[in-house]
Each structure stands twice: as structure tokens, then as C-alpha cells.
C-alpha positions as CSV (number, residue, x, y, z in Angstrom):
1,X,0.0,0.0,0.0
2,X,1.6,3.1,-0.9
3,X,2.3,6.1,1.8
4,X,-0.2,8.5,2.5
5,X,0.2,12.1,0.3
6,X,1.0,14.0,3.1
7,X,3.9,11.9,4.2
8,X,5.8,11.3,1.0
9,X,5.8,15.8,1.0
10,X,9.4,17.1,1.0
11,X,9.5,20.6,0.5
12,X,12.6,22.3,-0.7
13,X,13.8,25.8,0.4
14,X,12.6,28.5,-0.6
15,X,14.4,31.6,-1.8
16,X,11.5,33.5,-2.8
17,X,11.5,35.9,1.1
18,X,8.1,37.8,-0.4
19,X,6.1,35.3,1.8
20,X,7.5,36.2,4.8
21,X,7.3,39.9,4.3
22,X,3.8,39.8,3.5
23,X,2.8,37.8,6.7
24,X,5.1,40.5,8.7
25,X,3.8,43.3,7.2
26,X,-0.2,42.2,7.7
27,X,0.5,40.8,11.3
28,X,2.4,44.3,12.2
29,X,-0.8,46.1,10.6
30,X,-2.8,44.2,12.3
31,X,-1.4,45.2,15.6
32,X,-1.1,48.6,15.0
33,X,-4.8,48.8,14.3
34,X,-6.0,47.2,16.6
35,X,-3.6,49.2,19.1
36,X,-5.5,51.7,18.1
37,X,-8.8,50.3,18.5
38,X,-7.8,49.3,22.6
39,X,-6.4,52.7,23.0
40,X,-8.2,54.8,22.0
41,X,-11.0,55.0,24.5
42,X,-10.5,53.1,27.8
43,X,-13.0,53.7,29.5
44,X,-15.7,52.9,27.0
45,X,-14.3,49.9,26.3
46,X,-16.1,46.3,27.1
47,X,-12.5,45.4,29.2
48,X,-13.5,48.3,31.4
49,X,-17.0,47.8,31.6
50,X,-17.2,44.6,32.2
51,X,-14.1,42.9,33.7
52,X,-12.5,46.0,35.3
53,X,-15.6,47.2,37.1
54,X,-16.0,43.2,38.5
55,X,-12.4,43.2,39.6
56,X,-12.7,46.3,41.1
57,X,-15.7,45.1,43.1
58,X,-13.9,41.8,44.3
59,X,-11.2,43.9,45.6
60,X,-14.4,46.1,47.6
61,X,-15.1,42.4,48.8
62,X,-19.0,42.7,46.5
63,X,-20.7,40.7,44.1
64,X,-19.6,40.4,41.0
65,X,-22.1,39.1,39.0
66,X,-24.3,42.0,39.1
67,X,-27.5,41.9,36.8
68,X,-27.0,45.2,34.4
69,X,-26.8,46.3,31.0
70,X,-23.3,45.3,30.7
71,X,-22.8,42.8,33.4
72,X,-20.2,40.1,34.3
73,X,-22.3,36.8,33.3
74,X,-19.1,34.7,34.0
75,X,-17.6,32.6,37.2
76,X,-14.7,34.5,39.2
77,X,-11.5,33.4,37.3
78,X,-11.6,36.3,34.6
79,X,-12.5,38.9,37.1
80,X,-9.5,37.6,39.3
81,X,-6.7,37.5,36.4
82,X,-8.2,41.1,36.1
83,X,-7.1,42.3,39.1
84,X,-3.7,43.0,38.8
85,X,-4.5,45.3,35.7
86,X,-6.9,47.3,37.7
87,X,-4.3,48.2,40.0
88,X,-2.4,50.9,37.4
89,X,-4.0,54.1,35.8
90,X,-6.7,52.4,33.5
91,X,-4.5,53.3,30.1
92,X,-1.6,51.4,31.7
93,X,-3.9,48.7,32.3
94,X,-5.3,48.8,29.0
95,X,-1.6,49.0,27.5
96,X,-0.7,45.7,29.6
97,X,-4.0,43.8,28.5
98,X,-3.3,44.9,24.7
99,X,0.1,43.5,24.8
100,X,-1.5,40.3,26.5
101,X,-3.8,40.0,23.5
102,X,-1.1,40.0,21.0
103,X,0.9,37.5,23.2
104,X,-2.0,35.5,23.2
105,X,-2.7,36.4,19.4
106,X,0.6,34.7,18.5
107,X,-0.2,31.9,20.7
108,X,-3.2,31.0,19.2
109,X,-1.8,31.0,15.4
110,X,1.8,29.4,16.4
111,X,-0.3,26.3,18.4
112,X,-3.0,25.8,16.2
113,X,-0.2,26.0,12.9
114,X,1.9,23.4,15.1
115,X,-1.3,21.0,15.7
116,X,-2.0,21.2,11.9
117,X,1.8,19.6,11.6
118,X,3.0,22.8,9.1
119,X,6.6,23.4,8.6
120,X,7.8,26.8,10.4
121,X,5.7,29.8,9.9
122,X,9.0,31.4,8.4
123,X,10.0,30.6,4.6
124,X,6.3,29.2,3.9
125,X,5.6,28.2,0.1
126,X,4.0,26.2,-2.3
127,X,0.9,24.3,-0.9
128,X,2.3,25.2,3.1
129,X,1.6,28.7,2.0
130,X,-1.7,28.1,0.3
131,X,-3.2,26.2,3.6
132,X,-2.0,29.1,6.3
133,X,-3.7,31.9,3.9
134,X,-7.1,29.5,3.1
135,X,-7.2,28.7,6.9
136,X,-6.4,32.4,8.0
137,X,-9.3,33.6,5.0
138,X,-11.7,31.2,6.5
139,X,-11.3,32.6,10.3
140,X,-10.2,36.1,10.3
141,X,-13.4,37.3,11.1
142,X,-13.9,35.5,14.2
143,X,-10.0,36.4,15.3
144,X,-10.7,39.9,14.7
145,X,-14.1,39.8,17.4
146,X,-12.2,39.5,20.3
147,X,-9.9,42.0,19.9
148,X,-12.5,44.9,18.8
149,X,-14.5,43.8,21.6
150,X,-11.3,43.5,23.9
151,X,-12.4,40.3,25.8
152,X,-10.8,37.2,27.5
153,X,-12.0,35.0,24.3
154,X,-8.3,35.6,22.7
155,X,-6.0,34.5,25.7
156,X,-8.8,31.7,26.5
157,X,-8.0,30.4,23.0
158,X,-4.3,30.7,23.5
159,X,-4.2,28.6,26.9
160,X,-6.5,26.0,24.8
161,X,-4.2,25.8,21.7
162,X,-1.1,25.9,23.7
163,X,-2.4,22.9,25.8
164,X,-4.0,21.2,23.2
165,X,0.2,21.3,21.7
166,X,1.0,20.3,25.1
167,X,-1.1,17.2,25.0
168,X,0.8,16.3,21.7
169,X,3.8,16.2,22.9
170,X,2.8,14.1,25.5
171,X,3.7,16.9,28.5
172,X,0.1,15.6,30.4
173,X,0.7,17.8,33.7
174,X,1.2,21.2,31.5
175,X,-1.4,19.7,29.3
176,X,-3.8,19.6,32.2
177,X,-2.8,23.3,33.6
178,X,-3.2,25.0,30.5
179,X,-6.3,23.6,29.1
180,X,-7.8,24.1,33.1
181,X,-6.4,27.5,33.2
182,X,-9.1,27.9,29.7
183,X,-11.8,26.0,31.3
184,X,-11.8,28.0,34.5
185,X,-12.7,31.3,32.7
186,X,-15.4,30.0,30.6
187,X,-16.4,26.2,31.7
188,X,-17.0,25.3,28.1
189,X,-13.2,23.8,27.6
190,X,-14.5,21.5,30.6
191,X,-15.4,19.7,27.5
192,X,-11.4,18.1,27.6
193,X,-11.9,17.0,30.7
194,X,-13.7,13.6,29.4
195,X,-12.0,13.1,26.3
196,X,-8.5,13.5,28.3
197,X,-10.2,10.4,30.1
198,X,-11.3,8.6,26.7
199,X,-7.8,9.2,25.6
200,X,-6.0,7.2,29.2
201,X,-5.0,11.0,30.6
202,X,-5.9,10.2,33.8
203,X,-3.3,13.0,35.9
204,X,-4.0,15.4,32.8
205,X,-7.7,15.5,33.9
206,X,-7.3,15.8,37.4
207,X,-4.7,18.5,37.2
208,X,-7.2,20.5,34.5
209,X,-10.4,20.1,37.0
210,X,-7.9,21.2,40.0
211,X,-7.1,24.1,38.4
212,X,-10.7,24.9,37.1
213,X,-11.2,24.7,41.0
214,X,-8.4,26.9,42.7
215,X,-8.6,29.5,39.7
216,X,-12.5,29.8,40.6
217,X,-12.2,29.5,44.7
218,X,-9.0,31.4,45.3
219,X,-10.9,34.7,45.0
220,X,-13.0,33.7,47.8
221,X,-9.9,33.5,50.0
222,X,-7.9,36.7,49.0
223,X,-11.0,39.1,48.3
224,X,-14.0,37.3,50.3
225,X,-17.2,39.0,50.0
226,X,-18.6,41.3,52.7
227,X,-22.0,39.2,52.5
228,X,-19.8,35.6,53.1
229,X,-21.1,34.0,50.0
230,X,-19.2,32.2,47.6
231,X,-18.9,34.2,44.1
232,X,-19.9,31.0,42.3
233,X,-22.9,31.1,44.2
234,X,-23.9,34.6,42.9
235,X,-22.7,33.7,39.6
236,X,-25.0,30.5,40.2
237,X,-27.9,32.6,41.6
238,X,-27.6,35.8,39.1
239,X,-27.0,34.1,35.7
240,X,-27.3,30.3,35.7
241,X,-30.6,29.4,37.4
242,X,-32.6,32.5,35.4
243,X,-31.0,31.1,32.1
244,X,-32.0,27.2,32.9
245,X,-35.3,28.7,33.1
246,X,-35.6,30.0,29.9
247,X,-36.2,28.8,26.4
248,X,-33.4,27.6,24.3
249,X,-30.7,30.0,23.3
250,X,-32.0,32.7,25.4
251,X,-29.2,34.6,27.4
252,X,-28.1,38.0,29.0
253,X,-27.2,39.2,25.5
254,X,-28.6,40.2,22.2
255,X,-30.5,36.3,20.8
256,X,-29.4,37.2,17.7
257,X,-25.6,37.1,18.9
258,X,-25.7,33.6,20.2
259,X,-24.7,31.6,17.6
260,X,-24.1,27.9,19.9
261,X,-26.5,25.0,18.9
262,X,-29.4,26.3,21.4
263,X,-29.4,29.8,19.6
264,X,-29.8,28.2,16.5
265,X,-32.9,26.1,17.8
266,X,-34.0,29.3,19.6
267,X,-34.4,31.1,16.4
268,X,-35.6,28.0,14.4
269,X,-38.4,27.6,16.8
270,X,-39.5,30.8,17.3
271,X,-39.7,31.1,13.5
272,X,-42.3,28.5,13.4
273,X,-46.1,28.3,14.0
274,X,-45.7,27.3,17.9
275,X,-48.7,28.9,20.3
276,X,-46.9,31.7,22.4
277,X,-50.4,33.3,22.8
278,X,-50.5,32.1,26.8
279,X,-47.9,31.5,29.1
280,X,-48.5,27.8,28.4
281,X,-47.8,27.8,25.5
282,X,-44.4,30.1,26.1
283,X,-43.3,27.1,28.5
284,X,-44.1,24.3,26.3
285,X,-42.2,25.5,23.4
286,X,-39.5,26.1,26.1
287,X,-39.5,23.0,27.2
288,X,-39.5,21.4,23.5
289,X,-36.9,23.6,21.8
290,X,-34.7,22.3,24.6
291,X,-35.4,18.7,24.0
292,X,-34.6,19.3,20.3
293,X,-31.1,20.7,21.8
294,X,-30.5,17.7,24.2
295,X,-31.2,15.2,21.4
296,X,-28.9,17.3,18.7
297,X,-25.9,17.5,21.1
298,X,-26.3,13.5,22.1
299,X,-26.3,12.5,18.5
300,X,-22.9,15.3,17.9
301,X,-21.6,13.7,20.7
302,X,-21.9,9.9,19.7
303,X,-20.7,10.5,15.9
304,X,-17.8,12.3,17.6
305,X,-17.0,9.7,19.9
306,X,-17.3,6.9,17.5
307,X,-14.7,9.0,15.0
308,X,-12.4,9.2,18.3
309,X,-12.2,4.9,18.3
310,X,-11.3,2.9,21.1
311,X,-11.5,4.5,24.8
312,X,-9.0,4.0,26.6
313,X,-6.0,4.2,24.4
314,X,-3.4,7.2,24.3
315,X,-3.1,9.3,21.3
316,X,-0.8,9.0,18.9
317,X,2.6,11.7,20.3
318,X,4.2,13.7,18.4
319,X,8.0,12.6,19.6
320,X,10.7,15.3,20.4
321,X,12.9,14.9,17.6
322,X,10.1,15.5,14.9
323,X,11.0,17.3,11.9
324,X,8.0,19.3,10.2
325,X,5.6,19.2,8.4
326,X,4.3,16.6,10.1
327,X,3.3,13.3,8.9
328,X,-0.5,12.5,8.3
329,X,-0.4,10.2,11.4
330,X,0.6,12.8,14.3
331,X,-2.2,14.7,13.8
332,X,-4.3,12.5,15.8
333,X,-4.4,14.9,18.9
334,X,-4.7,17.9,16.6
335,X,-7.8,16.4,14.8
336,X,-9.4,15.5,17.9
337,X,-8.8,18.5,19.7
338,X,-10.4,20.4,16.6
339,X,-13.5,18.5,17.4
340,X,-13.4,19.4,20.1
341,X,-13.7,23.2,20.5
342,X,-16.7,22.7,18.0
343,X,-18.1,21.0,20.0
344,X,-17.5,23.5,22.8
345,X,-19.3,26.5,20.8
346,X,-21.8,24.1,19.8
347,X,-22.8,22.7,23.4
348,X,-22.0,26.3,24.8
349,X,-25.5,27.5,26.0
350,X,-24.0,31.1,24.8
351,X,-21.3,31.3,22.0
352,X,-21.2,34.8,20.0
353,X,-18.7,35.6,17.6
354,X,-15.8,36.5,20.3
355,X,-15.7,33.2,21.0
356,X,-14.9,31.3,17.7
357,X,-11.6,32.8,17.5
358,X,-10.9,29.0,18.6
359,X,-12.0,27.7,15.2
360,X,-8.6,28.6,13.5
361,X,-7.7,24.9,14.8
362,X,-10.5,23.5,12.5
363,X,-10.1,26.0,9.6
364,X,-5.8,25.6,9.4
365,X,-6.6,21.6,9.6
366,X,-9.2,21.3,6.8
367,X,-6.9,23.9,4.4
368,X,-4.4,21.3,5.2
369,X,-7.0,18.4,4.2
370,X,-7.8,20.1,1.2
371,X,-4.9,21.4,-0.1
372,X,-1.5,18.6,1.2
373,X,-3.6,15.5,1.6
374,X,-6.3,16.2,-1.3
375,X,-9.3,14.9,0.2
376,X,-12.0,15.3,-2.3
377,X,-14.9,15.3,0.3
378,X,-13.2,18.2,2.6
379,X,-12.5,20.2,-0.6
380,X,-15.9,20.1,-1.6
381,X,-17.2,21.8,1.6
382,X,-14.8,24.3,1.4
383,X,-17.3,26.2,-0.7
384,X,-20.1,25.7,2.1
385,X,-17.8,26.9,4.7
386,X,-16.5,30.1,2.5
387,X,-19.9,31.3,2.0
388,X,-20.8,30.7,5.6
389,X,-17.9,32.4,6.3
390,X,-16.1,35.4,5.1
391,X,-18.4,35.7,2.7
392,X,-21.2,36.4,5.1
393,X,-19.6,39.3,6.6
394,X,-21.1,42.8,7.0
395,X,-17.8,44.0,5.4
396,X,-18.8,42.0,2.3
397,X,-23.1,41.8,2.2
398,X,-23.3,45.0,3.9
399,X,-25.0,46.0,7.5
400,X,-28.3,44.7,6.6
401,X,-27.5,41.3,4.9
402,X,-24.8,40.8,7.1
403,X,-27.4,40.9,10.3
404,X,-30.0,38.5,8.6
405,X,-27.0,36.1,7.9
406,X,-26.8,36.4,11.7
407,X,-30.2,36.1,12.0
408,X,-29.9,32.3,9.8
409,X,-27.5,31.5,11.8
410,X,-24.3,31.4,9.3
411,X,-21.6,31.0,12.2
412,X,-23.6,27.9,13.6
413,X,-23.7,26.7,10.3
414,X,-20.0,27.3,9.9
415,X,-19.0,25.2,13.0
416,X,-21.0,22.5,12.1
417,X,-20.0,22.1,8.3
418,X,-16.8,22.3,10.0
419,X,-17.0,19.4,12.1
420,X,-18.6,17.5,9.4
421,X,-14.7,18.2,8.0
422,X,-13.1,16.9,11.2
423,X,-15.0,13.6,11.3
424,X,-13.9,12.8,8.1
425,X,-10.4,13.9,8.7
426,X,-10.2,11.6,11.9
427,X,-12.2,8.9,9.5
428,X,-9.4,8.9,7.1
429,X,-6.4,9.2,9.4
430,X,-7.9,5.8,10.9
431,X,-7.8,4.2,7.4
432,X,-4.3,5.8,6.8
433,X,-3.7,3.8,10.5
434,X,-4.8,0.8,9.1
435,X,-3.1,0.4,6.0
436,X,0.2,1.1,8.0
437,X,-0.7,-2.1,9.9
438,X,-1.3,-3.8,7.0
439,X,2.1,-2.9,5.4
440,X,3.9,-4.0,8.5
């Protein structure tokens, strides 16, 4: 049987530098802009509003989660990591959480490029240079929301790629810390926590939900409310119970910004001929629109986990002395890991468009699917997952096209065309797993 595309790909030097430029000179624009964007107004910005003003209350010893326009919706960690910023003058602390974004920025894009097995990021060409650019086209958009909002989204997505890379390297314990570090800011990485079980990391999931724990308790300790409640309990209280109560999708935000499995049900159910006349008929269409997201999820969840194989047995490491570009069969962990923050803005009860900054994983692996190991089913979607994509942005259909795309749920749509990608990439890396058995 002969050797899988991607593994018989030897690339030789370039000499052609214009590659490298260009990246330079559109990642240095990038952070001059956007510079400019965190800058310019501190104390209108979403940082200040939301996570400075909750620090700033947890050092006064007060709730955090306060119900308000612009409220802090999320458990303790992010308010706590804020802290230390709220310390300075708010434009140094704007300066230092600026240059954490870009940090985490370059995180995210050196991770997710080492989990799609590239060669280095400098002297890209041929086909190497093709997937970066279709992978960066196909997620810019949702990069670019976290910073213009200046949220946590971006250095959650940096702790998550950088442990997912951990993970493939086999470094469990930093593994663990990393991706719990993530989870404790957002609970949807908590996701990792049962496939690092499915996959035999048994001290990578106890260190992840350890830190989940003393990220999300320590505040209680070093800056305990006056009232002597637990901030998880006003987070539980404030946000958490009135959501559960709710009907599918519904959240402390604009409906049309949730774009997680529930808000897509939300908005297909509310679109359809249900009785919300009486306040029966509100709950039972509640009630049902949540089924509908129960049963979705469970069926994600078992294709997922019957693409993933065998419980129980470790992943496939990428050893020390690798040389990249990777070959086809160490990028098990990076496959499954892409799964799996789709799954995590699928499952999400909230995920707006902040939070798919995580999808450059997906998008860098299914360039490389398309483009290196010329898989004819991926390549076909690509054209779904463009038009779901960049094409559907306001900068291209304009304000009002660009909302009703919302409104259809395009980003939804995106993430699950994309997972549809990642099954089938983790369906042919088993077959490429078999036929090396075979041969040997």
C-alpha cells in the first residue's frame, strides 16, 4: 500500500522571502490597528466595563455578577486574572491587557499551525503557503471579534491551543494546567476533561479540574465577600438558574448574537407556527426547543465519539525529535482537539462571535486536508464553509445582509459544516492507521 500524500511531501527551500514579508507586514498592521482600537477609548471599552468594574468590586469584597446592561455573566476566574491590571492608571492597564492579546494572538496562530503539523511559519511556500492563507481567510473574522471587543476570548483560545500542543507532545501535567487554566474562565473547555479520560490521561484531567477549581475558589480566599457567599454562588444565583429557566438560546445578551446549537434552535423555533399566545404555550415550546437541543448534542456527541475509536487508548505523540511538516499520522491529537472546541461552541448555551476565535484549529486543519492530503470530500465543503464564512460578513453583504445572515445562523452553520470536516479527517487518518498495519 503506498504512503499517505501527506507523508511522502518534501519541500525544498525557498528563496522567494516575499512570503514572509507579507505575513510580517499584515500581522504588524494588524497590531497597529488594533492598538489603536484598545487605545483609544478606555473607559468605554467592554474590558472596562465589564471585567475591570468586576475586579474592582472583588477587591471592595461585593458581588460580581451583578445583573446590568453590561454585566459580568461569568464565574470569578476572569475577574480575578483582572485584578492586577486594575491596579495601574486604566490606560496602563489597557496598555498591559493589549500587549497580552497580542501575546496571546501569537499563541493561538503558532499552536493551532503546530497542531495542523506545518513546517515553520517562516519561509512558507507552495501548498504550506496556500493552507496558512485559506485557513487564516476562513477565520479572520472571528479572530478579529475578540480583539474589537477586547475580551478574555483571545488568551482563553491561547491557553486551549497551547495545551491542546502540550497534550501532543505528551507533557500531560502542562497539558492539564493549560487547558484548566481555559476552562476556568469559561467552563466550556471543561469539555477536555472527558475526552483527556477517553484518551487514558488520567493526571491530565485531574490536574485540569484542579485548576478549574483553585482558579475559581481562590478569589473567595484573597478578596471574600462582605455578605460571606461564595462568588460561584452569585454567579450560580444571578446568571445560571434565570438562564436554565428560559427557552433555548436565550441569554443576557442580544438572541441574535448567540450563535451555539441552542441559539440556532432558539431562532428555528421561534420562526415556526408554535402557540406563544398564553404563558402555556411560552413554556411548552421552552420545554420542547430544549429537547430538540438535548437530542442534537447527544447525537454530535456519539458520531464524535465513534470517530475518536477505542476508549482508553493514548493518542498518537508527536515525539521530540520530529522534523516538520508533520506526517498524516501525528495529527491525531490535533484532529481531535479540533473536534473538540466545535463542539465546545456548539454545546455552549451562549457562543457569539468573540468566542470562535478557537476555530482557526479547525479552519488551518481542513486547508491542510484540502490542499496537502487532497481529500476530495473536505475540498468540496470548502465552498459551504467560505460562503458561511467570510463571505457572510457585513464587510462584504453590507450591515443589513450581514445581520439576517446572523439572523440564519451562518456562524452555527459554519462550526457544524466544520465538524462534518473533522469527522472525516479523523475517518481517514484511521484508514491511513490501518493500511500502515497492514504494510507492517
Amino acid at each position: 500500500m503506498s504512503q499517505s500524500p501527506s507523508s511522502e511531501i518534501t519541500l525544498p527551500p525557498t528563496t522567494h522571502r516575499w512570503a514572509d514579508y507579507a505575513i510580517a507586514a499584515v500581522g504588524l498592521a494588524i497590531a497597529a490597528y488594533f492598538a489603536v482600537v484598545f487605545l483609544r477609548n478606555p473607559a468605554g471599552s467592554e474590558w472596562y466595563h465589564v471585567y475591570v468594574r468586576a475586579a474592582l468590586r472583588m477587591r471592595a469584597g461585593e458581588t460580581i455578577n451583578v445583573v446590568e446592561p453590561v454585566g459580568y455573566a461569568y464565574p470569578p476566574a476572569m475577574a480575578f486574572c483582572t485584578v492586577p491590571l486594575s491596579w495601574p492608571p486604566l490606560w496602563a492597564g489597557m496598555l498591559g491587557w493589549y500587549l497580552l492579546n497580542m501575546a496571546a494572538a501569537a499563541a493561538v496562530f503558532v499552536f493551532a499551525w503546530r497542531l495542523t503539523g506545518g513546517p515553520p511559519l517562516v519561509g512558507l511556500a507552495g501548498r504550506w503557503l496556500a493552507v496558512f492563507a485559506l485557513g487564516a481567510v476562513l477565520c479572520l473574522r472571528f479572530v478579529f471579534a475578540p480583539l474589537e471587543h477586547q475580551q478574555f476570548d483571545m488568551v482563553i483560545a491561547g491557553l486551549l491551543m497551547a495545551g491542546c500542543w502540550a497534550l501532543a507532545r505528551g507533557r500531560d501535567l502542562r497539558a492539564g494546567a493549560l487547558l484548566g487554566a481555559a476552562a476556568a474562565m469559561k467552563l466550556t473547555p471543561l469539555l477536555f476533561a472527558p475526552y483527556l479520560v477517553w484518551r487514558r490521561k488520567f493526571a491530565a484531567a485531574a490536574v485540569m479540574l484542579a485548576v478549574v477549581a483553585a482558579l475559581n475558589l481562590l478569589p473567595d480566599l484573597l478578596y471574600p465577600q462582605q455578605s460571606g457567599r461564595l462568588y460561584l454562588q452569585d454567579w450560580r444565583a444571578n446568571y445560571l438558574a434565570p438562564a436554565a429557566q428560559q427557552s433555548a438560546g436565550t441569554w443576557f445578551a442580544d438572541a441574535t448574537q448567540n450563535q451555539s446549537l441552542a441559539g440556532l434552535v432558539g431562532r428555528l423555533s421561534t420562526a415556526g407556527p408554535a402557540d406563544l399566545s398564553t404563558e402555556q404555550g411560552t413554556a411548552d415550546a421552552g420545554r420542547n426547543s430544549k429537547l430538540v437541543v438535548y437530542v442534537l448534542a447527544a447525537v454530535l456527541l456519539a458520531i464524535t465519539a465513534w470517530r475518536l475509536g477505542r476508549p482508553l487508548r493514548p493518542p498518537v505523540i508527536v515525539p521530540p525529535d520530529a522534523v516538520p511538516p508533520l506526517p498524516a499520522q501525528q495529527l491525531q491529537v490535533g484532529l481531535e482537539s479540533a473536534a473538540g472546541v466545535c463542539l465546545m461552541l456548539l454545546l455552549s448555551p451562549m457562543s457569539s462571535k468573540a468566542h470562535f476565535v478557537v476555530m482557526l484549529l479547525p479552519c488551518f486543519l481542513i486547508a491542510r486536508l484540502a490542499i496537502v492530503d487532497r481529500l476530495p470530500s473536505v475540498r468540496w465543503l470548502l465552498i459551504p464553509l467560505a460562503i458561511l464564512g467570510p463571505l457572510s460578513t457585513k464587510g462584504f453583504l453590507g450591515k443589513q445582509l450581514g445581520g439576517q445572515a446572523l439572523l440564519w445562523s451562518f456562524p452555527a452553520w459554519f462550526v457544524l459544516v466544520a465538524l462534518v470536516c473533522v469527522w472525516l479527517g479523523l475517518g481517514w487518518l484511521r484508514r491511513q492507521e490501518r493500511g500502515l498495519r497492514l504494510e507492517t
